[in-house]
PyMOL Python script that loads the backbone (N, CA, C, O; Angstrom):
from pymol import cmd

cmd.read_pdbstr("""\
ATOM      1  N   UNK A   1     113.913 131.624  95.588  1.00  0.00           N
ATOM      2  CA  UNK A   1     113.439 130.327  96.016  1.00  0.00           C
ATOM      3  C   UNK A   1     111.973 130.403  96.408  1.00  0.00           C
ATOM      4  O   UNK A   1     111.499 131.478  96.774  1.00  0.00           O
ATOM      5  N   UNK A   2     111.403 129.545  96.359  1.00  0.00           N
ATOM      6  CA  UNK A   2     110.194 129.473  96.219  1.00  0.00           C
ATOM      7  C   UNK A   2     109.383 129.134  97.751  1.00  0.00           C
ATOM      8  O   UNK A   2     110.273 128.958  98.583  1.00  0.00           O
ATOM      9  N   UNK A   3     108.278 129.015  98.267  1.00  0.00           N
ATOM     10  CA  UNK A   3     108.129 128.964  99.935  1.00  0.00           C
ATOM     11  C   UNK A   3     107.531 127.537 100.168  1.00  0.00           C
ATOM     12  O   UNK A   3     106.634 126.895  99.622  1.00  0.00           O
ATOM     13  N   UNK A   4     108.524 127.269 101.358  1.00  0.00           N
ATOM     14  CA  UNK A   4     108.117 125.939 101.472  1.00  0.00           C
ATOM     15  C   UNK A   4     107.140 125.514 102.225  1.00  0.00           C
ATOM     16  O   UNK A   4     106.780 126.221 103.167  1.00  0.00           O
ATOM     17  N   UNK A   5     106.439 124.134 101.938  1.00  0.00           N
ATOM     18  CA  UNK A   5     105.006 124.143 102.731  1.00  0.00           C
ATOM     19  C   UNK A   5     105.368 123.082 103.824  1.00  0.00           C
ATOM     20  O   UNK A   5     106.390 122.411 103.970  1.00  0.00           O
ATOM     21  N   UNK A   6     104.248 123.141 104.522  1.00  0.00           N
ATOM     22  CA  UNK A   6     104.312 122.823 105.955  1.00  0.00           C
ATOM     23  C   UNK A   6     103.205 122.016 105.877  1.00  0.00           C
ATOM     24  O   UNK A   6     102.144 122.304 105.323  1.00  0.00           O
ATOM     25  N   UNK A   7     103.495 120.934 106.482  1.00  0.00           N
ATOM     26  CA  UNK A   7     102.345 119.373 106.456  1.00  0.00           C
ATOM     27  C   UNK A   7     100.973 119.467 107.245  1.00  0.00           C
ATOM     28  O   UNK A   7      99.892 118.927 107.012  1.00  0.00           O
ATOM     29  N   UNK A   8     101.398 120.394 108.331  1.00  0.00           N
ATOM     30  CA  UNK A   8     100.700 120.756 109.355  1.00  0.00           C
ATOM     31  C   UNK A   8      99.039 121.722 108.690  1.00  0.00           C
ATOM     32  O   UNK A   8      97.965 121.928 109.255  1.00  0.00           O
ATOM     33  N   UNK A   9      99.577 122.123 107.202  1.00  0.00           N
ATOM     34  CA  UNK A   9      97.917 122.660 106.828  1.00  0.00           C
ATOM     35  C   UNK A   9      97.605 121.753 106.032  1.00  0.00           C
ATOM     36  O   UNK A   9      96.582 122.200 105.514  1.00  0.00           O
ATOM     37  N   UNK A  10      97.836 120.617 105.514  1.00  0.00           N
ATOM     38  CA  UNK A  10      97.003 119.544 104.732  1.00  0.00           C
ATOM     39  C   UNK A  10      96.769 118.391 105.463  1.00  0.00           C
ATOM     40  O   UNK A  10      97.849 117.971 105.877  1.00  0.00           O
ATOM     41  N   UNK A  11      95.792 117.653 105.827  1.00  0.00           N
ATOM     42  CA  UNK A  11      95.646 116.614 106.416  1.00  0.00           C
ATOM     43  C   UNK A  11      95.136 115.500 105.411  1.00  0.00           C
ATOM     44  O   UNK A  11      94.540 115.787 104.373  1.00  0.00           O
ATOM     45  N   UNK A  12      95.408 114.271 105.786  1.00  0.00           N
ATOM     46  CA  UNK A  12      95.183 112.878 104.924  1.00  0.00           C
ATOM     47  C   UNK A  12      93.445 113.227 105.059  1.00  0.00           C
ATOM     48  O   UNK A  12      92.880 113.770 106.008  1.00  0.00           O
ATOM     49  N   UNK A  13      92.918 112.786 103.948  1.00  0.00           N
ATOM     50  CA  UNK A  13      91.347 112.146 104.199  1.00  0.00           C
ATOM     51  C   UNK A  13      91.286 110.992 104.365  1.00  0.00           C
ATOM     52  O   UNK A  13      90.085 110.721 104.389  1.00  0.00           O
ATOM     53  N   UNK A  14      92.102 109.752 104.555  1.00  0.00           N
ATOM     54  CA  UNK A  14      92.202 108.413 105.143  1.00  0.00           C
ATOM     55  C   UNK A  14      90.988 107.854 104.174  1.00  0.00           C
ATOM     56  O   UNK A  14      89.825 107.525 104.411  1.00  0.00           O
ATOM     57  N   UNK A  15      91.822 107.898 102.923  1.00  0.00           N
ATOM     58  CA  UNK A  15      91.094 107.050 101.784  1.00  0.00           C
ATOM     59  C   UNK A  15      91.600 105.636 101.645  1.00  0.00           C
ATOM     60  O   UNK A  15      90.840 104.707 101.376  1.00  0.00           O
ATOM     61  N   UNK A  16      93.172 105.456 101.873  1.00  0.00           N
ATOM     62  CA  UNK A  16      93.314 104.314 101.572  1.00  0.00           C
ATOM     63  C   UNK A  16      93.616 103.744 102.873  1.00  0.00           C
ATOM     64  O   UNK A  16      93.617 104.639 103.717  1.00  0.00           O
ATOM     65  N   UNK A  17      93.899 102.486 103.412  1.00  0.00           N
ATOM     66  CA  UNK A  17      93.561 101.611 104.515  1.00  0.00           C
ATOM     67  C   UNK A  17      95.174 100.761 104.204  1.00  0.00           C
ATOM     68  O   UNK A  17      95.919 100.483 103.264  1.00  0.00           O
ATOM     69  N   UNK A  18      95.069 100.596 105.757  1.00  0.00           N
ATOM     70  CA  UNK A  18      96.420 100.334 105.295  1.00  0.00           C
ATOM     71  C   UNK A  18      96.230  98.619 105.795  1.00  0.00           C
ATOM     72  O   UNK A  18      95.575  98.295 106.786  1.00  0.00           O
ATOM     73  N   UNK A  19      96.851  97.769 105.006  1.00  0.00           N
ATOM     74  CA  UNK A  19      96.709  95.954 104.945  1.00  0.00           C
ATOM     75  C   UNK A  19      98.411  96.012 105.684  1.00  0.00           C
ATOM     76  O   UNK A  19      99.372  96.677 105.298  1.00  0.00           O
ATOM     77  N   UNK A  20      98.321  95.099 106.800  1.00  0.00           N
ATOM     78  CA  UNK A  20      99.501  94.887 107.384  1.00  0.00           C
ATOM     79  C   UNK A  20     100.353  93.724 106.616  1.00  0.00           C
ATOM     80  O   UNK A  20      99.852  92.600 106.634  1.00  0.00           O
ATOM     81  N   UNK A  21     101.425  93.877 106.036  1.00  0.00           N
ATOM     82  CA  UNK A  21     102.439  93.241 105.784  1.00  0.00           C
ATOM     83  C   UNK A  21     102.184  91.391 105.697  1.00  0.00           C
ATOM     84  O   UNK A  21     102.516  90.708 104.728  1.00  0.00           O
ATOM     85  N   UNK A  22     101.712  91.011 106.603  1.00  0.00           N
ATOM     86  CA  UNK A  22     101.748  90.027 106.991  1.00  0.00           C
ATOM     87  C   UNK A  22     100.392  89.273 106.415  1.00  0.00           C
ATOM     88  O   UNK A  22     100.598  88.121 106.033  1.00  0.00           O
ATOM     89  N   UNK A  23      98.932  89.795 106.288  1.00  0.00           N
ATOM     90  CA  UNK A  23      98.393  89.741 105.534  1.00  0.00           C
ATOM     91  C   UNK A  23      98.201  89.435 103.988  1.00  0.00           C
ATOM     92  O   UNK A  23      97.385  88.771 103.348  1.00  0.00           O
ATOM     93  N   UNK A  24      99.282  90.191 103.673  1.00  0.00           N
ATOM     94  CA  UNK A  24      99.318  90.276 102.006  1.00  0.00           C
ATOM     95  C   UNK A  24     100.397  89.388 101.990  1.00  0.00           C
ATOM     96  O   UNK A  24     100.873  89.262 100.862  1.00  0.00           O
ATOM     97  N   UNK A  25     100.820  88.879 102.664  1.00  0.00           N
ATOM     98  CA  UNK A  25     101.955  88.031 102.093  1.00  0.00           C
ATOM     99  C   UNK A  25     101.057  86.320 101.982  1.00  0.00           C
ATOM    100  O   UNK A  25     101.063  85.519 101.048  1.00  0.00           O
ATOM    101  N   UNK A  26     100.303  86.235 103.445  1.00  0.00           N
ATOM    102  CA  UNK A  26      99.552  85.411 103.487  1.00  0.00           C
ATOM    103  C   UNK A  26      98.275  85.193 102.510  1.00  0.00           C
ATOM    104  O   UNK A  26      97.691  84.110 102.473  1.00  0.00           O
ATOM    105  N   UNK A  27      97.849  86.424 101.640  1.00  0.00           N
ATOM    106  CA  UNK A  27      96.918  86.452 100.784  1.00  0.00           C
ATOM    107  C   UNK A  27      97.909  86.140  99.437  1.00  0.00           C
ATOM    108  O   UNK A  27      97.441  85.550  98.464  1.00  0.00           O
ATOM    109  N   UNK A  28      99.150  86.538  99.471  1.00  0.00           N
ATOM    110  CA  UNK A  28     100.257  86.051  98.183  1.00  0.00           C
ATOM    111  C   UNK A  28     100.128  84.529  98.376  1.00  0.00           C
ATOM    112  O   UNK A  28      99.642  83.993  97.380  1.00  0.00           O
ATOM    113  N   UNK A  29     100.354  83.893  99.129  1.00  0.00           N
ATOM    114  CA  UNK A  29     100.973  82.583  99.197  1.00  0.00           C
ATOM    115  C   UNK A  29      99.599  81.082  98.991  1.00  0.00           C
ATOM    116  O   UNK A  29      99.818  79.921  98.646  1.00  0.00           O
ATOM    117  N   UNK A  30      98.288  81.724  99.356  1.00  0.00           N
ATOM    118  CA  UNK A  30      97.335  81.207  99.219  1.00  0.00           C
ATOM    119  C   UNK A  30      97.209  81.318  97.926  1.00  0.00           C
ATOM    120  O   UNK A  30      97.497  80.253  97.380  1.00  0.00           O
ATOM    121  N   UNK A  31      96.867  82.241  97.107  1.00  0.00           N
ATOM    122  CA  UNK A  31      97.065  82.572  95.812  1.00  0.00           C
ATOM    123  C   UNK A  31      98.148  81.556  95.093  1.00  0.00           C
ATOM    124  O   UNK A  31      97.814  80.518  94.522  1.00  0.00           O
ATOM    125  N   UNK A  32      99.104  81.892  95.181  1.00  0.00           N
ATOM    126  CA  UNK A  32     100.209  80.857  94.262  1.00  0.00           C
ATOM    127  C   UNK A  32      99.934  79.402  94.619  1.00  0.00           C
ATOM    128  O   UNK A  32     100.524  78.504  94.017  1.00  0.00           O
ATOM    129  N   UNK A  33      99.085  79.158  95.548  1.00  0.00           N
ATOM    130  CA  UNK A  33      99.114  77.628  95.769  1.00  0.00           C
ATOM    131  C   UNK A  33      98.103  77.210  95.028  1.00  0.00           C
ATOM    132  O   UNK A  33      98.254  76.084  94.556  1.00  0.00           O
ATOM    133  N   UNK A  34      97.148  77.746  94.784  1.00  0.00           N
ATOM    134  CA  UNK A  34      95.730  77.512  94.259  1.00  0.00           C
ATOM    135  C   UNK A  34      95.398  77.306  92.793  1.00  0.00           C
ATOM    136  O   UNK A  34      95.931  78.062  91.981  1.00  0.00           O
ATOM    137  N   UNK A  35      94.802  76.623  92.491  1.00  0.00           N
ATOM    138  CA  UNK A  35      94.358  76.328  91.315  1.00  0.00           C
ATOM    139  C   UNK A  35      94.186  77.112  90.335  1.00  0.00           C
ATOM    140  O   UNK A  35      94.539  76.881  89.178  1.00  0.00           O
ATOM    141  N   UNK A  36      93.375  78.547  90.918  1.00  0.00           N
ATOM    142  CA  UNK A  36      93.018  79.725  90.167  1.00  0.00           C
ATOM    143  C   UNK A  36      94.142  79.943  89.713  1.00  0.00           C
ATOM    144  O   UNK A  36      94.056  79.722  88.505  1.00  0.00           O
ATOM    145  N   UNK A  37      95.224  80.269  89.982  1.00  0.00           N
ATOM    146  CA  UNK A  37      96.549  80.864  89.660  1.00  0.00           C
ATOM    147  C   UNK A  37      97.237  79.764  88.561  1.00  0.00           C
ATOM    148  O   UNK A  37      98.218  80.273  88.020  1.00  0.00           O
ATOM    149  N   UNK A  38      96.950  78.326  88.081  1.00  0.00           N
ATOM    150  CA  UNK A  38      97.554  77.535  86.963  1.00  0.00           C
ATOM    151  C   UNK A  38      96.380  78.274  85.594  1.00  0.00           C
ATOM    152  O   UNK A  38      96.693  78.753  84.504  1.00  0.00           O
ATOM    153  N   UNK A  39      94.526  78.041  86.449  1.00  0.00           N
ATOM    154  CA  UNK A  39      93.329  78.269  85.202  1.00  0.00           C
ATOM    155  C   UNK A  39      94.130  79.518  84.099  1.00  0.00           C
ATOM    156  O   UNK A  39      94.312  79.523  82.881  1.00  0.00           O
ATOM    157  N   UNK A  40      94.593  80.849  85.573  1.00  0.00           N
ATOM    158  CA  UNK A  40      94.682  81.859  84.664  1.00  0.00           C
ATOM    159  C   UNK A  40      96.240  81.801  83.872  1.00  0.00           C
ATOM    160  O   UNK A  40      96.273  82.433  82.816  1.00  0.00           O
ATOM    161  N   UNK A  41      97.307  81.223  84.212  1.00  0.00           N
ATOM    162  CA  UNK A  41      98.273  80.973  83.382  1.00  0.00           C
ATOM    163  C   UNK A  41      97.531  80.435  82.286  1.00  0.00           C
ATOM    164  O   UNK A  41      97.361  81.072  81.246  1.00  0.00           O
ATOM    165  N   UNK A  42      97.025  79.140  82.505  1.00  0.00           N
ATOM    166  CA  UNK A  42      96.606  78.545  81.107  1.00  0.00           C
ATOM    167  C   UNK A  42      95.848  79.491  80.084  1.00  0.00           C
ATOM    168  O   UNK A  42      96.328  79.559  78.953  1.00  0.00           O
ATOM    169  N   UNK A  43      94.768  80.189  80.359  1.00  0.00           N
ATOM    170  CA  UNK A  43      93.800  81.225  79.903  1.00  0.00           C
ATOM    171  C   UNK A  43      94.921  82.077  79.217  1.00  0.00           C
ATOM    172  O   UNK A  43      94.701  82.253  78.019  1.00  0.00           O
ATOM    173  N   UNK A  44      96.016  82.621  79.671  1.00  0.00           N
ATOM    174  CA  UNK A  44      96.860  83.564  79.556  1.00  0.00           C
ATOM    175  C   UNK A  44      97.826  83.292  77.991  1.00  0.00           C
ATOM    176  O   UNK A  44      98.013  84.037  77.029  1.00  0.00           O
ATOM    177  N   UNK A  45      98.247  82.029  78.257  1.00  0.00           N
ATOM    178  CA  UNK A  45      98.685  81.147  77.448  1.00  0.00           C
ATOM    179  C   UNK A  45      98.168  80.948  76.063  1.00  0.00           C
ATOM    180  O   UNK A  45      98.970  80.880  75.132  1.00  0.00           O
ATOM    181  N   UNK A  46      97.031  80.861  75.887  1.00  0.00           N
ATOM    182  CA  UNK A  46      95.992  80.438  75.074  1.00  0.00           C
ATOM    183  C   UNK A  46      95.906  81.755  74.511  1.00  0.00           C
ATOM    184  O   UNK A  46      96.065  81.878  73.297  1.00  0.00           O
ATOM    185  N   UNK A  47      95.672  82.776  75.246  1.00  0.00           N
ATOM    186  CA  UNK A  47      95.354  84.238  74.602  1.00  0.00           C
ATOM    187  C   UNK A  47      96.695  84.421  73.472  1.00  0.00           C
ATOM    188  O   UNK A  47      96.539  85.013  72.404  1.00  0.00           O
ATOM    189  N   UNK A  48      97.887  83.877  73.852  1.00  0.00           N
ATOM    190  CA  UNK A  48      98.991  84.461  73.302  1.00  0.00           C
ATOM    191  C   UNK A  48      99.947  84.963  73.889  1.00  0.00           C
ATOM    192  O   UNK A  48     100.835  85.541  73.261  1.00  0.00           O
ATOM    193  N   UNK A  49      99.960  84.847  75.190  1.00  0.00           N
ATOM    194  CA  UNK A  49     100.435  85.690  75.651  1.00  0.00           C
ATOM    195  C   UNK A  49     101.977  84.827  76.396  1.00  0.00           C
ATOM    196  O   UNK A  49     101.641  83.929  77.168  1.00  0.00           O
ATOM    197  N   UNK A  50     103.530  85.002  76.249  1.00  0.00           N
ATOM    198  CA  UNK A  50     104.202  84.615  76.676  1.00  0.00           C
ATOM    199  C   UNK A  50     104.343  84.121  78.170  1.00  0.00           C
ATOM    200  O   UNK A  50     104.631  84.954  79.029  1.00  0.00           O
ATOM    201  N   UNK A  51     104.168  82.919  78.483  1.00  0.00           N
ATOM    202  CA  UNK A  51     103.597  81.906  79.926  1.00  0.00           C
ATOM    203  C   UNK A  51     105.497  81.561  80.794  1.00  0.00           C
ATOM    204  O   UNK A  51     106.513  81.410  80.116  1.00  0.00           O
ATOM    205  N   UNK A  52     105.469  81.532  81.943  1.00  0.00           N
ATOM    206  CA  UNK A  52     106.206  80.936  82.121  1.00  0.00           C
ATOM    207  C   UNK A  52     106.147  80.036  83.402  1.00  0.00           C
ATOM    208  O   UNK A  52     106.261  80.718  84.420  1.00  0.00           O
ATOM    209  N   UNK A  53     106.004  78.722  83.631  1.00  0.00           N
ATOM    210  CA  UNK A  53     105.982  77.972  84.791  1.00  0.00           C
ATOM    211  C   UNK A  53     106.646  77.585  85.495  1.00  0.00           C
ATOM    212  O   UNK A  53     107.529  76.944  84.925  1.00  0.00           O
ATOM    213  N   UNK A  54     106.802  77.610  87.053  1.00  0.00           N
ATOM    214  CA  UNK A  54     108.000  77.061  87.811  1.00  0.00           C
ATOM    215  C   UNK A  54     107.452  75.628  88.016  1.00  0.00           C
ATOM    216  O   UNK A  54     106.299  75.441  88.404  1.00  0.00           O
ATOM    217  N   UNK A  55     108.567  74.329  87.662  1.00  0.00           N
ATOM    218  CA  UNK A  55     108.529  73.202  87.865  1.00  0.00           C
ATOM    219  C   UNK A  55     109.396  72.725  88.570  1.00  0.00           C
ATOM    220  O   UNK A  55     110.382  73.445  88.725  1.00  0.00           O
ATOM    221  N   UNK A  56     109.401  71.031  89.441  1.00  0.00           N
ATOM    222  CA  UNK A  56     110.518  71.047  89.648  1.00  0.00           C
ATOM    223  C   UNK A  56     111.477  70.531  89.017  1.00  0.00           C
ATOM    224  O   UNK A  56     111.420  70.211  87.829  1.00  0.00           O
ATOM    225  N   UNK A  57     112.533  70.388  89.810  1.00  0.00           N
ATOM    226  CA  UNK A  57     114.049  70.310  88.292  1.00  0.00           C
ATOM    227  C   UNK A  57     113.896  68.813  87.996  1.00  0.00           C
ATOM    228  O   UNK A  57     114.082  68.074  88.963  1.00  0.00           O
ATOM    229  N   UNK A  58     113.620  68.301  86.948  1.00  0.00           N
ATOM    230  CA  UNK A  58     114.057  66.799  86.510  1.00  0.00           C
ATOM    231  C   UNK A  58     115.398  66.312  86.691  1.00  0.00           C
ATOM    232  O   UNK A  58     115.569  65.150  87.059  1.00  0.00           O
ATOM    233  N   UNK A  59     116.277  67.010  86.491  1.00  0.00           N
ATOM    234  CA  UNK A  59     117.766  66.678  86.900  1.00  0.00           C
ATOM    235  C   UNK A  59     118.396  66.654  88.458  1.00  0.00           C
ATOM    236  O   UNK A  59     119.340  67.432  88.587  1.00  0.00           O
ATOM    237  N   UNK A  60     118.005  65.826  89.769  1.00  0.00           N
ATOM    238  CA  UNK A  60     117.833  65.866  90.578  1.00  0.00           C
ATOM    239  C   UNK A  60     120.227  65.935  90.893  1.00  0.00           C
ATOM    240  O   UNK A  60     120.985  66.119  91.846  1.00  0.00           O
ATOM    241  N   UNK A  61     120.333  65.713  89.718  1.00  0.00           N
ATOM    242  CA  UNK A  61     122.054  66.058  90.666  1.00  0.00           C
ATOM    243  C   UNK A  61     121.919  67.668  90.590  1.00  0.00           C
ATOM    244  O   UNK A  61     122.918  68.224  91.046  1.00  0.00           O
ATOM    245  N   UNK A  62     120.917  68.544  90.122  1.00  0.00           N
ATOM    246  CA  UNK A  62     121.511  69.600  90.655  1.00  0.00           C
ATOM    247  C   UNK A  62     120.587  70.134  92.122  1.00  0.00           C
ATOM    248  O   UNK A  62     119.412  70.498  92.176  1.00  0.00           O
ATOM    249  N   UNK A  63     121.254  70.058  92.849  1.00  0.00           N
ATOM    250  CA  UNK A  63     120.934  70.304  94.333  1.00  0.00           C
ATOM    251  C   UNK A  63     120.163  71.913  94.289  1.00  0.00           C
ATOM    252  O   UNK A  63     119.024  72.308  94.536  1.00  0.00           O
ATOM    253  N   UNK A  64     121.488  72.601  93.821  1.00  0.00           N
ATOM    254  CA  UNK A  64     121.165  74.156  94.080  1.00  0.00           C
ATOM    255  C   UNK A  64     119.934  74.720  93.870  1.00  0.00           C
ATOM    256  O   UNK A  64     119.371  75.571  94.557  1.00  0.00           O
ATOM    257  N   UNK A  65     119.238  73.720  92.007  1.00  0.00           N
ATOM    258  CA  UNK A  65     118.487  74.239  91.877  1.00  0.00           C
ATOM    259  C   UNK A  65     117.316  73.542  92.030  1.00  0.00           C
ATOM    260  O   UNK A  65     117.131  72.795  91.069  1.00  0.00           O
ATOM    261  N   UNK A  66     116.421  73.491  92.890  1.00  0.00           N
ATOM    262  CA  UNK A  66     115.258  72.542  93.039  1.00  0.00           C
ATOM    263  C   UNK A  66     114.381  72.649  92.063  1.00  0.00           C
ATOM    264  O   UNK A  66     113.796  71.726  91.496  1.00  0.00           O
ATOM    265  N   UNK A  67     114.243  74.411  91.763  1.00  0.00           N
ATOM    266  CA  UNK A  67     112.793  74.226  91.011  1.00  0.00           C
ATOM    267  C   UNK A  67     113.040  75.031  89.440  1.00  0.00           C
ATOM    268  O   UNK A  67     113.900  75.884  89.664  1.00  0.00           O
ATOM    269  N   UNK A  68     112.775  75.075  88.477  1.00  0.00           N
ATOM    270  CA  UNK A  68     113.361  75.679  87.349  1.00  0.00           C
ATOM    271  C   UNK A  68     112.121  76.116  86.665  1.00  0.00           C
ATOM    272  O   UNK A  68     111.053  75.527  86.832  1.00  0.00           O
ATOM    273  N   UNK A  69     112.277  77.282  85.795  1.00  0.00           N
ATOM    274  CA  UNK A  69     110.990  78.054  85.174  1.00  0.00           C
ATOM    275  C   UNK A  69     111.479  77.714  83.856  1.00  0.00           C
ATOM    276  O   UNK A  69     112.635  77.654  83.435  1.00  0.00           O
ATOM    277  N   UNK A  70     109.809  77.397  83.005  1.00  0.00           N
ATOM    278  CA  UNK A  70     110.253  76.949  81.508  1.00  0.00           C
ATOM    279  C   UNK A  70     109.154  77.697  81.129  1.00  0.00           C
ATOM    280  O   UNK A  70     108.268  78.240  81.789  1.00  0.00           O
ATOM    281  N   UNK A  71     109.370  77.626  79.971  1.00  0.00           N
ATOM    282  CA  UNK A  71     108.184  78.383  79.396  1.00  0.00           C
ATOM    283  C   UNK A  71     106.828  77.751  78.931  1.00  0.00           C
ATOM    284  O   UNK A  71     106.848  76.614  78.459  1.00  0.00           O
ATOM    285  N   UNK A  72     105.554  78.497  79.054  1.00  0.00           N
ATOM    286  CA  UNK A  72     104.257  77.710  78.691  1.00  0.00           C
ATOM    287  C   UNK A  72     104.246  77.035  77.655  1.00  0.00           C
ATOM    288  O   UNK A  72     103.326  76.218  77.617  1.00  0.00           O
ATOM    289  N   UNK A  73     105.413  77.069  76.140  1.00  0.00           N
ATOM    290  CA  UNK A  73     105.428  76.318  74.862  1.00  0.00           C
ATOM    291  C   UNK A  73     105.876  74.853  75.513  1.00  0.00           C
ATOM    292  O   UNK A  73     105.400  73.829  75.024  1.00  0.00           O
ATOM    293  N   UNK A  74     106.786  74.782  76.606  1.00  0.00           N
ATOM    294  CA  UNK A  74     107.453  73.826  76.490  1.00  0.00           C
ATOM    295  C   UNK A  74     105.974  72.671  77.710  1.00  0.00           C
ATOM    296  O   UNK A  74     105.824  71.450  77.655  1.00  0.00           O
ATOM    297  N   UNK A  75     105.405  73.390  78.368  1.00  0.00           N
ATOM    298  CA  UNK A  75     104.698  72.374  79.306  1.00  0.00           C
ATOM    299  C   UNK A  75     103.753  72.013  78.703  1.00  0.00           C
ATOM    300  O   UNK A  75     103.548  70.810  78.547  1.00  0.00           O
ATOM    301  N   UNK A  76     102.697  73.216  78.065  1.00  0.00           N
ATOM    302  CA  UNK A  76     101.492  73.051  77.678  1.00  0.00           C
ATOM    303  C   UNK A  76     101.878  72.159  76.255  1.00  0.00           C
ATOM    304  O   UNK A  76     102.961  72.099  75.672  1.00  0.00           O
ATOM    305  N   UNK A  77     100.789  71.602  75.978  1.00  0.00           N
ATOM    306  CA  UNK A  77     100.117  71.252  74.418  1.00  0.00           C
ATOM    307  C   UNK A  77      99.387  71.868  73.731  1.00  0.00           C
ATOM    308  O   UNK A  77      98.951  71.401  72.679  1.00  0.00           O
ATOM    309  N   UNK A  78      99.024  73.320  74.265  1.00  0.00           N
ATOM    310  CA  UNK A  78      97.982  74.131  73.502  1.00  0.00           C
ATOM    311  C   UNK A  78      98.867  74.731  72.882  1.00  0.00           C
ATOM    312  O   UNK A  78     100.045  74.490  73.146  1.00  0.00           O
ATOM    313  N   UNK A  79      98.459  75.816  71.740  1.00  0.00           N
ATOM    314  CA  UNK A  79      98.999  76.152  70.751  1.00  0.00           C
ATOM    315  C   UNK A  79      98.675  77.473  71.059  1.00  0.00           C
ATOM    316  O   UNK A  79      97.514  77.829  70.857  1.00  0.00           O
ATOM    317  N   UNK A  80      99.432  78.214  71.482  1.00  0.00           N
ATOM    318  CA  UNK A  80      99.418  79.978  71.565  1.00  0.00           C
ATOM    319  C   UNK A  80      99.175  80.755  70.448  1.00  0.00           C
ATOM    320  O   UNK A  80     100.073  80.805  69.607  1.00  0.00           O
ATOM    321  N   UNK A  81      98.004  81.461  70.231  1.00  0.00           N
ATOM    322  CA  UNK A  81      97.350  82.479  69.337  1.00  0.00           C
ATOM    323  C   UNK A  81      98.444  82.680  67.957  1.00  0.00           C
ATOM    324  O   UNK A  81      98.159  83.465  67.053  1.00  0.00           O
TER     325      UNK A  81
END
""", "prot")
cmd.dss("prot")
cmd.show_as("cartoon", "prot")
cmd.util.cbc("prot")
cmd.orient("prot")
């Protein structure tokens, strides 16, 4: 068996920084609300690239599901690559 090492002779160089939880969720949620986040679907879309959007449900008897994901062929009018 081979010898095992001990943590105590390598120390971190504290390269990466640590973002608290709560932060990044709050930097997630600003993000999805924002405009930037439809430009680059659309951009994305246009490239070719398979899109998919959450809308909400047109069929309001279904309760469960409020909001439903379709795909960028079906919302957009642009024509994918």
């Amino acid at each position: 068996m081979g010898k095992k090492r001990s943590r105590k002779t390598r120390t971190s160089k504290g390269k990466h920084g640590v973002v608290s939880q709560q932060i990044s969720k709050q930097m997630r949620r600003d993000y999805l609300a924002s405009p930037t986040r439809s430009i680059n679907q659309i951009l994305a879309h246009m490239k070719g690239r398979r899109t998919r959007f959450v809308i909400e449900n047109p069929d309001k008897s279904q309760t469960n599901k409020r909001y439903i994901a379709v795909t960028g062929d079906d919302v957009l009018k642009i024509r994918r690559k």
